[in-house]
C-alpha positions in Angstrom: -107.9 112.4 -170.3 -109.6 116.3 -170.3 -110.7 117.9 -167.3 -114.1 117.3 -169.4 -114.0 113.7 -170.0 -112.9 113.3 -166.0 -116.0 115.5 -164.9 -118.3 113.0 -167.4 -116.6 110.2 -165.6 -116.7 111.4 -162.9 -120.6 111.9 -162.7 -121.1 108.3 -164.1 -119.7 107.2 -161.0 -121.4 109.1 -158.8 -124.8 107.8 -160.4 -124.2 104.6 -160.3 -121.6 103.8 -157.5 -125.0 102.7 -155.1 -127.2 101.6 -157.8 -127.0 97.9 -158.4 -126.0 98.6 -162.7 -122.1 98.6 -161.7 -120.4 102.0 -161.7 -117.2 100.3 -163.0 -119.2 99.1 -165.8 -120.7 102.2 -166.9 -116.8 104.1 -166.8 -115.5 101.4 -169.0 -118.2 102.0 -171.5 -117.8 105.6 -171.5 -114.1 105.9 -171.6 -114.4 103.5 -174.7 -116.9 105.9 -175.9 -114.5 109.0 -175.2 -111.4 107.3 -176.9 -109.9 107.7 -173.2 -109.7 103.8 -172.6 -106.0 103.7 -173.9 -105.0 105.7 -171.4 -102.8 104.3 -168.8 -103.9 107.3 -166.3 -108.0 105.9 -167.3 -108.0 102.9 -165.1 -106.2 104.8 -162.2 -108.7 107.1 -162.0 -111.8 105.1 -162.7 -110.6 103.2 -159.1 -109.5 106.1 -157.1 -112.8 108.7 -158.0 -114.8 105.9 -156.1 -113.7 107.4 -152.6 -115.2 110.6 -153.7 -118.5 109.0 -154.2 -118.5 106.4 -151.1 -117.1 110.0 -149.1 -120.8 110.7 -148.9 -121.9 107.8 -147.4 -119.8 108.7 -144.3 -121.6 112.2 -144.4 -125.0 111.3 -144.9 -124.8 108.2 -142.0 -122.2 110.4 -140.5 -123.7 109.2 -137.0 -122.6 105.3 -137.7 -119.2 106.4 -138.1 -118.5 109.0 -135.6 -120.7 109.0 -132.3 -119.4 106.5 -130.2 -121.5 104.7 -128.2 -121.5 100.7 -127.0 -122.2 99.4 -130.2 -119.8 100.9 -132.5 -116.9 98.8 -131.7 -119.3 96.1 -132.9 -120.3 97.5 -136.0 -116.4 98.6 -136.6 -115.1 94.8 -136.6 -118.8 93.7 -138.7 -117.5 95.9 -141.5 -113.5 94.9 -140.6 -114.6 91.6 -141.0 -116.7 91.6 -144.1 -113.7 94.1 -146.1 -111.4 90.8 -145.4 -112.8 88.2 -148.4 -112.3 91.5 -150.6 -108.9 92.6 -149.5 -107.5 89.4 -150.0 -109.3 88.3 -152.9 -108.3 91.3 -154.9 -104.5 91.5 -153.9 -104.5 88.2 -154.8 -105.8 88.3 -158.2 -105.1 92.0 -159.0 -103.4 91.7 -162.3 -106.3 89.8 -163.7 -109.1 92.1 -162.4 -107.0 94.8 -164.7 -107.4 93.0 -167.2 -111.0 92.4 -166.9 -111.6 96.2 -166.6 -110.2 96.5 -170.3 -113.5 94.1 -171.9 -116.5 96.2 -172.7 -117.4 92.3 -174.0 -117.3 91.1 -170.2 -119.7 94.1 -168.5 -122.0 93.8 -171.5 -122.3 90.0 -170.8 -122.6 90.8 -167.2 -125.0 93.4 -166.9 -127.2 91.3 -169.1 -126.9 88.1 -166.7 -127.3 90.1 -163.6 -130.3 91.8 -164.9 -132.4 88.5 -165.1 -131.0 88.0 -161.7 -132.4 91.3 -160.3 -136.0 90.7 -161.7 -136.6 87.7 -159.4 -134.3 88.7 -156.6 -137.5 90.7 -154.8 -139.2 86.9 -154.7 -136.5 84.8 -153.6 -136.1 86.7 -150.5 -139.1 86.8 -148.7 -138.8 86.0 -144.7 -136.0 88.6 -144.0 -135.5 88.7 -140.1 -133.3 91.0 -139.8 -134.3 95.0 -139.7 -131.4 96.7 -137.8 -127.9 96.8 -138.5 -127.4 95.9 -135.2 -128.7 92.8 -134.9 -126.3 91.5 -138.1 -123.4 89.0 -136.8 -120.0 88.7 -137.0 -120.3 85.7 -139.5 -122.7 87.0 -141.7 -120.7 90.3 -142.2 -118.0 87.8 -143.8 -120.3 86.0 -146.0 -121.5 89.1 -146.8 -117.7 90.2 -147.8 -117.6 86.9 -149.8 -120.6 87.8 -151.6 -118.8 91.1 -152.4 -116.0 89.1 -154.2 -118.3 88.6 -157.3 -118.4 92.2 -157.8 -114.9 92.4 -158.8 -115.9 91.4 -162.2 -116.5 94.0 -164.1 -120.4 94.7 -165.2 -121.6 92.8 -161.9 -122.0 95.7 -159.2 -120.7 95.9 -156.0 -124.1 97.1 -154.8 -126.2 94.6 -156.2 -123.7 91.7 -154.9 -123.7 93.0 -151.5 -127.4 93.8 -150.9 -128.5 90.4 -152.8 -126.1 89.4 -149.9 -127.2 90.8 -147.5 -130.9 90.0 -148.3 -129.7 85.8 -148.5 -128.6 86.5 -145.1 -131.9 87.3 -144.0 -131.4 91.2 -144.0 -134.3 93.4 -144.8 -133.8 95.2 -148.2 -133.3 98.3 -147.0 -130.6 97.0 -143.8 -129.2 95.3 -146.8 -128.5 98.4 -148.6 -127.5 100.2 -146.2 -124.9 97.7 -144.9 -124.0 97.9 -148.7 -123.1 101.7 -148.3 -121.3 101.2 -144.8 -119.5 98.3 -146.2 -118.4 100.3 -149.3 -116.5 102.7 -147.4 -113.3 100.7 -146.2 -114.1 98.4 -149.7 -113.1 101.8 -151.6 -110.4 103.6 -149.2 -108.4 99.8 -149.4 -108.9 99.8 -153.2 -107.7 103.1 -153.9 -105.1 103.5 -151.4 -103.7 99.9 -153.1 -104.1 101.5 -156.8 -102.5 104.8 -155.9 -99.6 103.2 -154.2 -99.0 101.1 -157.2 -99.6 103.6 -159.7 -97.9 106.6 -157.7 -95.8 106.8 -160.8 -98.8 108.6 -162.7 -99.0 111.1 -160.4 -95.4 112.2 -159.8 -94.2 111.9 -163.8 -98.2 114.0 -164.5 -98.5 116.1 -161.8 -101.7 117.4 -164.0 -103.3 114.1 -163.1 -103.7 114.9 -159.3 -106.0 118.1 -160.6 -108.0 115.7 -162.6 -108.1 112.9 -159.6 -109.6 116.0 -156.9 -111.5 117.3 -159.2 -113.3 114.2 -160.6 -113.6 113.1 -156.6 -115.6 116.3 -156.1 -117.6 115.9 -158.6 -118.3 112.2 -157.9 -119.1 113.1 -154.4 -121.6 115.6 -155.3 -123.4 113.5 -157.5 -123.3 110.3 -154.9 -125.1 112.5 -152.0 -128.2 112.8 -154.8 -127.9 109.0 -156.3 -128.1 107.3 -152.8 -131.4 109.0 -151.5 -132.6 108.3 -155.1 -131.5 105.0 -154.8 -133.2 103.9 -151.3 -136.6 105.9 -152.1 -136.7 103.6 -155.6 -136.0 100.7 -154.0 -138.7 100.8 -151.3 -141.0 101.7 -154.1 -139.8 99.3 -156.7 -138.0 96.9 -156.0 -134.9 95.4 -157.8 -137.1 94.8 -161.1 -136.7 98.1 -162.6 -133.0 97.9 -162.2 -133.1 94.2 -163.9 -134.8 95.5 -166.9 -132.0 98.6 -167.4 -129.3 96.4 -166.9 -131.1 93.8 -169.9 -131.4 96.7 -172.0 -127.8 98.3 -171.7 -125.9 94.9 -171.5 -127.8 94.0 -174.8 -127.2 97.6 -176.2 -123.7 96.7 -175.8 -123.5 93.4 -177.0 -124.8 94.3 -180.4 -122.9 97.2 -180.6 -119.7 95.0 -180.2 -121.6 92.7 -182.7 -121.9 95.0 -185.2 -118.0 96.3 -185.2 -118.4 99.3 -183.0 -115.2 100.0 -181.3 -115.5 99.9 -177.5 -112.5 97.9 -176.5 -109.1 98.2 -176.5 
């Protein structure tokens, strides 16, 4: 990997990390598609560049996280409780989530699923009684995290699991998405202190790969503070639909690609 292809990586992530298309998705594509998916350094950083872009969800909603007042402590153990299903979920099942993260076959299959999902997900939640963060409880954060568990599929999106969460759990769209963000930010910080600790190897034989890892968490960052405004103005506006019909389009794009011989996995 090239400080180039991390920067293109890099801003993939930061587009998509809050969108419901799946970020991880989108970087296994594009590393297949940059002849970078071989490399063992790849998958490390695809995990790890994901705190740079969930970073600016603690900036832009820096007030949920850092002025203390009676309810914090409440909304601390909602999104302690709902990182849980996640956390042990994917210890448990680490080494086959890896190897889900090498099929292009898998995301295209999954993007094209989820996307029929998304186009009737605006009419199968319709009585949402819930419009404040504040009013979520303990027990819906975790099935909320449960929900969250589907997105470690590869092509699903983490986003799209947790707000269609969130929303079967009576949540308004746009609490939903939020909650989606908040709950992101533990989701990530677990993941990629988990694939750094594992992988530490990478960084102390390459040294050159710490560069590339700051770097592409910069960059992701950047992009992620544009992406989530984007992403809540759309989504007031539009709906999931217009995010169904993308991920049709792409997961078929890839599918016939893979059809007609095209390289993309390993």
């Amino acid at each position: 990997m090239g400080t180039l292809d991390a920067i293109i990586i890099a801003i993939i992530e930061g587009l998509t990390e809050f969108l419901p298309i799946s970020s991880t998705g989108h970087m296994i594509i594009v590393s297949a598609l940059l002849g970078i998916n071989k490399d063992e350094f790849t998958k490390l950083f695809e995990v790890c560049i994901q705190l740079g872009a969930i970073l600016a969800v603690v900036v832009l909603y820096w007030k949920k996280f850092f002025v203390f007042d009676k309810n914090r402590l409440n909304f601390y153990i909602k999104l302690f409780l709902a990182v849980l299903p996640a956390l042990i979920i994917g210890f448990l099942l680490a080494d086959k989530i890896d190897a889900l993260l090498e099929s292009p076959l898998v995301v295209g299959i999954t993007l094209l699923v989820g996307g029929i999902i998304l186009l009737f997900v605006d009419n199968l939640f319709t009585k949402p009684e819930i419009d404040h963060d504040e009013q979520i409880s303990f027990f819906r954060a975790i099935r909320i995290g449960f929900w969250q568990c589907i997105a470690m599929i590869p092509g699903v999106s983490r986003s799209a699991a947790t707000i269609i969460g969130g929303m079967q759990q009576k949540l308004t769209r746009n609490v939903a998405a939020e909650f989606s963000f908040f709950l992101a930010v533990p989701t990530m910080a677990a993941a990629t202190g988990y694939k750094l600790l594992k992988e530490r190897e990478l960084l102390i034989s390459h040294p050159e790969n710490i560069k590339l890892l700051l770097i592409g968490n910069v960059v992701a960052f950047i992009v992620a503070m544009i992406a989530i405004k984007f992403f809540i103005t759309t989504l007031k506006k539009y709906g999931f639909r217009v995010w169904g019909y993308y991920r049709i389009i792409v997961g078929i794009a890839i599918l016939v690609a893979i059809g007609m011989g095209y390289k993309l996995s390993i």
